[in-house]
C-alpha positions as CSV (number, residue, x, y, z in Angstrom):
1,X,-4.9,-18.5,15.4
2,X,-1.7,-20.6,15.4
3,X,-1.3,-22.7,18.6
4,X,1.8,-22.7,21.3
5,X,4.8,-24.3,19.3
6,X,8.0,-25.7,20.9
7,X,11.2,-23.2,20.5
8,X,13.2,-23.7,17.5
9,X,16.7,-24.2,16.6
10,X,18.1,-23.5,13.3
11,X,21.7,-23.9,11.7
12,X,22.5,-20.4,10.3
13,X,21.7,-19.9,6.5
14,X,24.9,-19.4,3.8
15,X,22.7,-18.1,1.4
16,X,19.7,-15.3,0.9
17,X,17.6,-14.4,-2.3
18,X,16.6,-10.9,-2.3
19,X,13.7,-10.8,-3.5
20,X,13.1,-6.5,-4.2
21,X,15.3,-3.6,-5.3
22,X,16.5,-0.3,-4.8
23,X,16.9,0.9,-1.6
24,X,15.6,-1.7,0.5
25,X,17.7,-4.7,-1.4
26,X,20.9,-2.5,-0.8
27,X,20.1,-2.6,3.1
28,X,20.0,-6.3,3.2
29,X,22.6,-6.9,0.9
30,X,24.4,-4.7,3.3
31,X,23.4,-6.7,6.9
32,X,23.9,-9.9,4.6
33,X,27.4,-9.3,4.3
34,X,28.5,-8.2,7.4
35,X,26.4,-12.0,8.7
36,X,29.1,-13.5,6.7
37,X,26.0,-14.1,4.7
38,X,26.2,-14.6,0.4
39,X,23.3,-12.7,-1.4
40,X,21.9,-13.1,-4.7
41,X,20.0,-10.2,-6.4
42,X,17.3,-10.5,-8.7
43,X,16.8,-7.6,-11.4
44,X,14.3,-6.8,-14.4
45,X,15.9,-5.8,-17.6
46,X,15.2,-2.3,-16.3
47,X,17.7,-2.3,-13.3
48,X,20.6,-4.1,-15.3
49,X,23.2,-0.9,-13.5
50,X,21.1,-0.6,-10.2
51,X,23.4,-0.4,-6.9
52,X,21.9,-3.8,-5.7
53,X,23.1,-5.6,-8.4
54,X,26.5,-4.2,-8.2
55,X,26.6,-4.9,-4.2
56,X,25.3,-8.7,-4.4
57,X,27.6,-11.5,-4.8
58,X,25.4,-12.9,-7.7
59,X,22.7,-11.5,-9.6
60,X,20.0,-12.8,-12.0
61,X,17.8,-10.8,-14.2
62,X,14.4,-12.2,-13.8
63,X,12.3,-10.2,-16.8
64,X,11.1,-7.0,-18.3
65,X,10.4,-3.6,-16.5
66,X,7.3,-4.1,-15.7
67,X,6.9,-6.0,-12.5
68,X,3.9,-7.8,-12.5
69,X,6.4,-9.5,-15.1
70,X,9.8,-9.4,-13.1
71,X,9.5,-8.7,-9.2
72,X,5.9,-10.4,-8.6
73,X,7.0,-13.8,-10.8
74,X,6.9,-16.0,-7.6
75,X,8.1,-18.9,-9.6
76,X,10.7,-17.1,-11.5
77,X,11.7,-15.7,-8.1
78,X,12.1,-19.2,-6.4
79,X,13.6,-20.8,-9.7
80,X,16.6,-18.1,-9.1
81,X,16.5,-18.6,-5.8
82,X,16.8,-22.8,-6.0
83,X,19.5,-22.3,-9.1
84,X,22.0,-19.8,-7.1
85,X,22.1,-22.6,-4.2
86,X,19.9,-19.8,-1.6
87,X,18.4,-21.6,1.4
88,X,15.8,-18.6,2.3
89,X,14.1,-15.7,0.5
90,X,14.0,-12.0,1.7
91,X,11.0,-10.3,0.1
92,X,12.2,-6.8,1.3
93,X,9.0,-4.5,1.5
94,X,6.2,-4.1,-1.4
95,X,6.0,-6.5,-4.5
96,X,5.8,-10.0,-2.4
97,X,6.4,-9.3,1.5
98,X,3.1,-9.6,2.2
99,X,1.8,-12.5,0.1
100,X,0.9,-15.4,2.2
101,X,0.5,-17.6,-1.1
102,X,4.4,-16.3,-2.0
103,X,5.5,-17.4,1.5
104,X,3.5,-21.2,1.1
105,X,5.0,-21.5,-2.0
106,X,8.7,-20.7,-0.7
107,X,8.7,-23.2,2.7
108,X,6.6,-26.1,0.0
109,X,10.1,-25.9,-2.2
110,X,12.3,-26.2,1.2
111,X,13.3,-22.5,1.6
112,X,12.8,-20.1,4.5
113,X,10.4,-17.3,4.1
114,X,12.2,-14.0,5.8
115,X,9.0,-13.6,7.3
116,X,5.9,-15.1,9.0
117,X,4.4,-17.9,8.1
118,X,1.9,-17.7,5.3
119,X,-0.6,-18.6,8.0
120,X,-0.3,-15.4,9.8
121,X,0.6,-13.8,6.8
122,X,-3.1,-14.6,5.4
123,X,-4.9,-13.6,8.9
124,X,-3.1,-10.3,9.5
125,X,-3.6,-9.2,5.7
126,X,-7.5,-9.2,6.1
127,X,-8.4,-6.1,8.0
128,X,-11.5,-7.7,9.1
129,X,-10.0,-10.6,10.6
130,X,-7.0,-8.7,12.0
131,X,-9.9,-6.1,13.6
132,X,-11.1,-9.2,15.5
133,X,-8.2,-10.4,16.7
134,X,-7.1,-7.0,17.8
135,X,-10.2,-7.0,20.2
136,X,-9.6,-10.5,21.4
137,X,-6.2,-9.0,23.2
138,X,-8.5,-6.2,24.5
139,X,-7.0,-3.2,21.6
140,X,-9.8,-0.5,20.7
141,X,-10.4,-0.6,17.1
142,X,-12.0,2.0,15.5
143,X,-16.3,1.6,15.7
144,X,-17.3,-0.2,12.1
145,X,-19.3,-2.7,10.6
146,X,-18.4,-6.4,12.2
147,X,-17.3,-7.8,8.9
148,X,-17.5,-6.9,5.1
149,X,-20.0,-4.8,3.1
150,X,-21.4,-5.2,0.1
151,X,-25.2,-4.2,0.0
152,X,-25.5,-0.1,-0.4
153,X,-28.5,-0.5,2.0
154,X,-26.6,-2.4,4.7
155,X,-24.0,0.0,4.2
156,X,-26.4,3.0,4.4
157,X,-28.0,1.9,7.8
158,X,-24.0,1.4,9.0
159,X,-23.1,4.5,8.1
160,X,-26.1,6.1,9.5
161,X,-25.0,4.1,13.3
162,X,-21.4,5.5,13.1
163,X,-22.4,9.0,11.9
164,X,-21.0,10.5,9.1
165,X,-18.5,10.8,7.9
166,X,-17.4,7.3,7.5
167,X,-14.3,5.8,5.7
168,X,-14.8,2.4,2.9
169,X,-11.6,0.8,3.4
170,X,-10.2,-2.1,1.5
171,X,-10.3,-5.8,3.9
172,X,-7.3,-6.6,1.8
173,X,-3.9,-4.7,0.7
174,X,-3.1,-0.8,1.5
175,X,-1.1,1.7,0.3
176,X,-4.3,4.1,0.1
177,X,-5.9,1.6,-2.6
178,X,-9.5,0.8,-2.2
179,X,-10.5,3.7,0.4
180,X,-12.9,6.4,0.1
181,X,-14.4,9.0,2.5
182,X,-17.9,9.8,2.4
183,X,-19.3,12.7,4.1
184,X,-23.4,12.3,3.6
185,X,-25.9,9.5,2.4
186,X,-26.1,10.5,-1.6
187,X,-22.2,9.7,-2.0
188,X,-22.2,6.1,-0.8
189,X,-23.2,4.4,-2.7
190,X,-21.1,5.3,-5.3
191,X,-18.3,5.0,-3.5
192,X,-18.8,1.6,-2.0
193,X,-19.1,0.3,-5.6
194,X,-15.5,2.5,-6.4
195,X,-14.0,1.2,-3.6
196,X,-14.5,-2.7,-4.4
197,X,-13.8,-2.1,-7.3
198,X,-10.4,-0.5,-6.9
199,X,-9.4,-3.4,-4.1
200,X,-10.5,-5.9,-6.7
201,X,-8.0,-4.6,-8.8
202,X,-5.0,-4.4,-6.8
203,X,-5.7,-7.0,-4.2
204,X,-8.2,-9.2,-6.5
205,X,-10.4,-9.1,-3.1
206,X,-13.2,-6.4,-4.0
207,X,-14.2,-6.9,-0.4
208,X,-14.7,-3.7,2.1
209,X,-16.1,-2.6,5.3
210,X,-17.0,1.0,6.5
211,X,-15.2,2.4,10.0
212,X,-16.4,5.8,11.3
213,X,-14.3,8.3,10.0
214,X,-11.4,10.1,12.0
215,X,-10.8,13.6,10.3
216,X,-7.3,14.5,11.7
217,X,-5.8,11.7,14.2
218,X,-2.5,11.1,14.6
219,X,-0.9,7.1,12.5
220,X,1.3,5.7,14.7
221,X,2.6,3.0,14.7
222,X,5.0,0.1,17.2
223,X,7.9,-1.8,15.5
224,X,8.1,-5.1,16.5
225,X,10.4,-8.0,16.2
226,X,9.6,-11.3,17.5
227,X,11.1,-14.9,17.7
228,X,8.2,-17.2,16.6
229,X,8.7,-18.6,19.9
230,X,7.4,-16.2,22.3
231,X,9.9,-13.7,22.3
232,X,8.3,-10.0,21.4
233,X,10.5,-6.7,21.3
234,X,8.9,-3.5,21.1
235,X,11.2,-1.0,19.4
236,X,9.2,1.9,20.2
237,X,6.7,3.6,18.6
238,X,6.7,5.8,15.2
239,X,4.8,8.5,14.5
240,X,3.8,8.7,10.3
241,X,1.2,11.6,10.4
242,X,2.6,13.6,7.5
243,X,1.1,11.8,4.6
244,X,0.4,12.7,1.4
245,X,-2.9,10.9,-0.1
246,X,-2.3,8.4,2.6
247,X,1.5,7.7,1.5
248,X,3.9,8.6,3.8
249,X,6.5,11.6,3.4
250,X,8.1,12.0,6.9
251,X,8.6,9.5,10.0
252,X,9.7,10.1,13.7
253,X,10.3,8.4,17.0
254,X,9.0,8.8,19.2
255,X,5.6,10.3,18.7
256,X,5.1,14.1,19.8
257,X,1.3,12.6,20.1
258,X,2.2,9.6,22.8
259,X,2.3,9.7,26.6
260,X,4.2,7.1,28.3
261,X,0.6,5.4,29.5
262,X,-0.7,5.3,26.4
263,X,2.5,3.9,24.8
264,X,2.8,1.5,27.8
265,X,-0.9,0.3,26.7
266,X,-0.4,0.0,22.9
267,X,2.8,-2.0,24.0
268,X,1.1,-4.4,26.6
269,X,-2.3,-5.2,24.1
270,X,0.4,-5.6,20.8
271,X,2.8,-7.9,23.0
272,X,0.0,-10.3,23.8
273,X,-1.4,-10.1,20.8
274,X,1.7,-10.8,18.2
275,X,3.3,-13.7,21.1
276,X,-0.5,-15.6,20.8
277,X,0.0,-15.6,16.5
278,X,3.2,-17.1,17.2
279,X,4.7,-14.0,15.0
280,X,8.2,-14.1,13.3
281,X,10.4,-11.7,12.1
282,X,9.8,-7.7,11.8
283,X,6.3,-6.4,12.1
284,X,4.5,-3.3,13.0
285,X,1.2,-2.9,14.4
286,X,-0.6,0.2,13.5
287,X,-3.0,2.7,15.6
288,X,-5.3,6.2,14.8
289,X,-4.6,8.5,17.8
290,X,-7.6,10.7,18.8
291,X,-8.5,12.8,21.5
292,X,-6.4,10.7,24.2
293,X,-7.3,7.2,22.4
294,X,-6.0,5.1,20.4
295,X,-7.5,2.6,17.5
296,X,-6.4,-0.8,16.0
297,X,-5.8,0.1,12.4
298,X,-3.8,-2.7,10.8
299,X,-1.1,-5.1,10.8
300,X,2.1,-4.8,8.6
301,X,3.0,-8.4,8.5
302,X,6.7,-7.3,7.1
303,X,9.8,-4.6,7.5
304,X,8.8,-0.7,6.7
305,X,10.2,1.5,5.2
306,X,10.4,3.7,7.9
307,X,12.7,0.9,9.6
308,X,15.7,3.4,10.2
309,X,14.4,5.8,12.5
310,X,13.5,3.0,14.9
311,X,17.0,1.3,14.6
312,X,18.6,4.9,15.3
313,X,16.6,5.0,18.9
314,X,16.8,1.7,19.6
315,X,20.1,0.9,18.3
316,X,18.9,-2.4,16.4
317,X,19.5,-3.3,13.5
318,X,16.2,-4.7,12.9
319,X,16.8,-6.5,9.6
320,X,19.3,-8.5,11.3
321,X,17.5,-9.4,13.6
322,X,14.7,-10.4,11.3
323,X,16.8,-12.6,9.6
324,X,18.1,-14.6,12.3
325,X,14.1,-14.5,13.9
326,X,13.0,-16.5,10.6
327,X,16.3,-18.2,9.4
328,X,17.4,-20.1,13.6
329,X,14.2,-18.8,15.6
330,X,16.1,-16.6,17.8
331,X,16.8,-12.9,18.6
332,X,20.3,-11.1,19.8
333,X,18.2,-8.9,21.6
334,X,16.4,-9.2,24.9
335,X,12.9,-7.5,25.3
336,X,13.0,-6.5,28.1
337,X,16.4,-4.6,28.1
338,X,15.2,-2.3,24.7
339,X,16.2,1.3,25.7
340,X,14.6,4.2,23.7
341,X,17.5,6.9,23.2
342,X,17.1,10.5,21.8
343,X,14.6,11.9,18.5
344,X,15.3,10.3,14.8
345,X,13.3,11.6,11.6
346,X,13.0,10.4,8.3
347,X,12.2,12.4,5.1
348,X,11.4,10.3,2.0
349,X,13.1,11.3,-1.3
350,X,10.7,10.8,-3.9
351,X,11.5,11.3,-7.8
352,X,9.3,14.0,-9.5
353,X,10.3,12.5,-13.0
354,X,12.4,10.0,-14.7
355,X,16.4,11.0,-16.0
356,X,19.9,10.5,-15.2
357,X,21.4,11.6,-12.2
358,X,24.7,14.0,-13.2
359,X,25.4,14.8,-9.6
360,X,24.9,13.4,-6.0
361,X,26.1,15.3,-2.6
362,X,25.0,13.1,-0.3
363,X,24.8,14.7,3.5
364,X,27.0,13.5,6.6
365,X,28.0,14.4,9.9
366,X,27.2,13.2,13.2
367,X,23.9,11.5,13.7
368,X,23.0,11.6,9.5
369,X,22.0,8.6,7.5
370,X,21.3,8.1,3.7
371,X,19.5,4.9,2.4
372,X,19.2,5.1,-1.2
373,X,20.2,3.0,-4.5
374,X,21.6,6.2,-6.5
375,X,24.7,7.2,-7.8
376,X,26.2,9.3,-10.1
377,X,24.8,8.5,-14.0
378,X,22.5,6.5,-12.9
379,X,19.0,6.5,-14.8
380,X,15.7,6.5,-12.8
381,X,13.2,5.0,-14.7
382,X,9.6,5.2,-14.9
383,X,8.8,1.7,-13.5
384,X,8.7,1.6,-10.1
385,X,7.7,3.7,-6.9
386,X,9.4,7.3,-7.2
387,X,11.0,7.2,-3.6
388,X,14.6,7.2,-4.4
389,X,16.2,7.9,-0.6
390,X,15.5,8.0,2.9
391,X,17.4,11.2,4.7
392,X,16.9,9.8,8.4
393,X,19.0,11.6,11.1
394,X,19.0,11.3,14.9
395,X,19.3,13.8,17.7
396,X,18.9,13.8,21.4
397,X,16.3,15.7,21.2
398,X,13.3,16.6,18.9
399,X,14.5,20.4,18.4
400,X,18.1,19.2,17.7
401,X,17.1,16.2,15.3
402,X,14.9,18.7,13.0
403,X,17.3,21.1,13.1
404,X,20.0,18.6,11.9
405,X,17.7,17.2,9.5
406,X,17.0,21.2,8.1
407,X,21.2,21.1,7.7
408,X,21.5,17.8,6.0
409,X,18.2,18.4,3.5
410,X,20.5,21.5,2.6
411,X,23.4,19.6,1.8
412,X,21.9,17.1,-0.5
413,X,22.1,18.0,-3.9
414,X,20.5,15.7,-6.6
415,X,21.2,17.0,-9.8
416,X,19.3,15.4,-13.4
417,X,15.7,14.9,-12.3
418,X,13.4,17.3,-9.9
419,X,12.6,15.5,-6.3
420,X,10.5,16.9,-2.9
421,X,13.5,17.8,-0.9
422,X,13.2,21.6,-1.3
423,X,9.3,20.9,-0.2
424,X,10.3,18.2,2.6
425,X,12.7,21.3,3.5
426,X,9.7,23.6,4.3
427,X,7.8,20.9,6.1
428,X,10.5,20.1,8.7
429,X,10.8,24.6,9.3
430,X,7.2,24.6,8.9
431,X,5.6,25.7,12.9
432,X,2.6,23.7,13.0
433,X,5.1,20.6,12.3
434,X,7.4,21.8,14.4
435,X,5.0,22.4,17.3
436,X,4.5,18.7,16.8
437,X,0.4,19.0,17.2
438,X,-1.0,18.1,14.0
439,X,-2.7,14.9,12.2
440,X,-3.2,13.2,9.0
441,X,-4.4,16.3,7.5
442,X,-1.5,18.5,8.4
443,X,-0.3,17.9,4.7
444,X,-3.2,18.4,2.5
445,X,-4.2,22.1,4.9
446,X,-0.5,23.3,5.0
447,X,0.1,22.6,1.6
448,X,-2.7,24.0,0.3
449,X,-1.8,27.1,2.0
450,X,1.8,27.5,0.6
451,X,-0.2,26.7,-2.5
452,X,-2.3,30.0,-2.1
453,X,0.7,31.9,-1.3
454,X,2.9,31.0,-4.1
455,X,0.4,31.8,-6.8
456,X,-0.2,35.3,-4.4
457,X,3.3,35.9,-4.5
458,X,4.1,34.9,-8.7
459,X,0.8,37.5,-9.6
């Protein structure tokens, strides 16, 4: 754990490398340049016409589509960085944000990592380590093993403990990689070796433990921003049960599922918790919500992308704040003044195929927001992640913010390619969602259901 530091004091940066693309290098080219801030954009051969570019005072193009030869090409990343006269990096969210080797390598060539420091970085990003920290600052974690497991027999007399059915989860990375349910004894085995196997290959850490398994709690999550010097704000609390095979499709804050004493003690254990590591810049600590509990899940050492509905209700712009946190150690905001106003919701606009966009009718009014890197004749390609947009709209109450976000899913109109909106559309008018009691599994039932009563209605 990092130990007490003295506050510091930073001159402002001229400067920032954005280190990402799309939608989330748009947004801080955006805060960037009302900072008074220059940017410079990086871009593989594949985004040459991409919005980011366009938007960014400078841009460099770093390689070919693929992005293990582009976007993760730490030194090609700092090389642009050092050569466009940038004093600090900004890895957005994916690709590098959460690479504690990335972030050693930035601050050894003299820049500023827009982020923690690779020390807490490295802590955080191992759910084993993070668990044990959690229950150092007195935060339930879900029962599991103490540490990793490798041996099917160990893991057989674990599972056996916890009851089945029991959850294999990655120590390293996320994004649903390198996790597997098992219901009974004659599929573990199996799926411990499946599991390693897949973190190895994404995370190059084949290491996994086993948590008993929670079959439909609520994921929600805090934002937090903090100083590196002791200063923690809480942003409120998200709620990110409608998943998809554990990816995300819609966001809101606050959480149907949260009480004000629960939230008050997620707040009080997460506080203590980030202002011991010393934390900098945005974060968000993440819980399952069960039966009137609440469990420790992980750490996101970085921004979300969920980010928006948070700054609706709390009126922050949390990647300006960020950037000062990790660029002059200080926050505009104080935490104890953060005042949680009204209902915001986020739908995620995913692509459902590659093509050129002919026509985009982009929703407005009062309360509406649209994050995204399109524009008319633009190509999506098959490269990268397929969310194109984030629809995020704000209301002062839960009723009135889904029923603005039913208008503004009606207004958009993306024309070239297919996308989820018209299935994001019957989600947000769908009554179970609406009712605001349901959990992680509310996708995979009431899909499955509208499923059934499609192919009823086509025969």
């Amino acid at each position: 754990m990092n130990t007490p530091k003295p506050k510091e004091k930073r001159n402002p940066v001229r400067r920032i490398l954005v280190a990402n693309r799309g939608e989330i290098a748009v947004r801080i080219i955006r805060t960037c340049r009302e900072m008074g801030i220059g940017t410079t954009a990086v871009y593989s051969t594949a985004d040459r016409e991409s919005l980011h570019v366009r938007l960014a005072d400078r841009a460099i193009c770093i390689g070919p589509p693929p992005s293990s030869k582009s976007y993760l090409q730490s030194a090609g990343l700092i090389m642009a960085a050092v050569n466009s006269g940038c004093e600090a990096i900004h890895p957005g969210v994916g690709f590098l944000s959460e690479n504690a080797a990335f972030a050693k390598l930035v601050r050894e060539k003299g820049l500023l990592f827009i982020g923690p420091d690779p020390e807490t970085i490295e802590l955080l990003g191992d759910k084993v380590k993070a668990r044990e920290t959690a229950k150092r600052f007195g935060l339930p974690v879900t029962p599991g093993t103490e540490g990793a497991v490798s041996d099917p027999e160990a893991a057989l007399r674990a599972a056996k403990d916890l009851g089945f059915p029991v959850i294999i989860k990655a120590a390293a990375g996320g994004g649903g990689k390198g996790i597997r349910i098992v219901r009974n004894r004659e599929e573990l085995a199996e799926n411990l070796s499946i599991a390693s196997r897949e973190a190895e290959s994404n995370f190059a850490d084949g290491r996994v433990f086993i948590e008993r398994c929670l079959e439909n709690p609520r994921h929600v999550e805090l934002q937090i921003i903090a100083d590196g010097n002791g200063g923690v704000a809480i942003l409120g609390e998200r709620d990110c049960s409608v998943q998809m095979n554990h990816q995300k499709l819609i966001e809101e804050s606050p959480s149907p599922g949260v009480d004000e004493a629960m939230r008050r003690r997620m707040s009080e254990g997460a506080a203590a918790m980030f202002r011991a590591l010393n934390y900098r810049g945005a974060g968000t600590i993440e819980f399952l919500v069960e039966g009137g509990g609440f469990y420790f899940m992980e750490v996101n050492a970085r921004v979300q992308v969920e980010h928006p509905v948070s700054e609706f209700v709390s009126g922050v712009d949390i990647i300006r704040q960020q950037i000062l946190a990790c660029t002059e150690g200080r926050m505009e905001i104080d935490p104890e003044k953060i005042h949680i106003e009204g209902w915001a919701v986020e739908c995620r606009i995913n692509a459902l195929n590659p093509g050129t966009i002919t026509r985009l009718d982009v929703p407005g009014g009062p309360g509406v927001r649209f994050d995204s890197f399109l524009y008319s004749g633009y190509t999506v390609t098959p490269y990268y992640d397929s969310m194109i947009a984030k629809l995020i709209v704000h209301g002062p109450t839960r009723e009135r913010a889904l029923a603005r976000m039913d208008r503004a899913l009606g207004e958009l109109n993306i024309e070239g390619i297919k996308t989820n909106r018209d299935e994001q559309r019957r989600i947000i008018g769908d009554k179970t969602f609406r009712s605001g009691n349901f959990g992680t599994s509310y996708y995979e039932k009431t899909s499955g259901i509208n499923a059934a009563k499609e192919a009823e209605h086509a025969l």
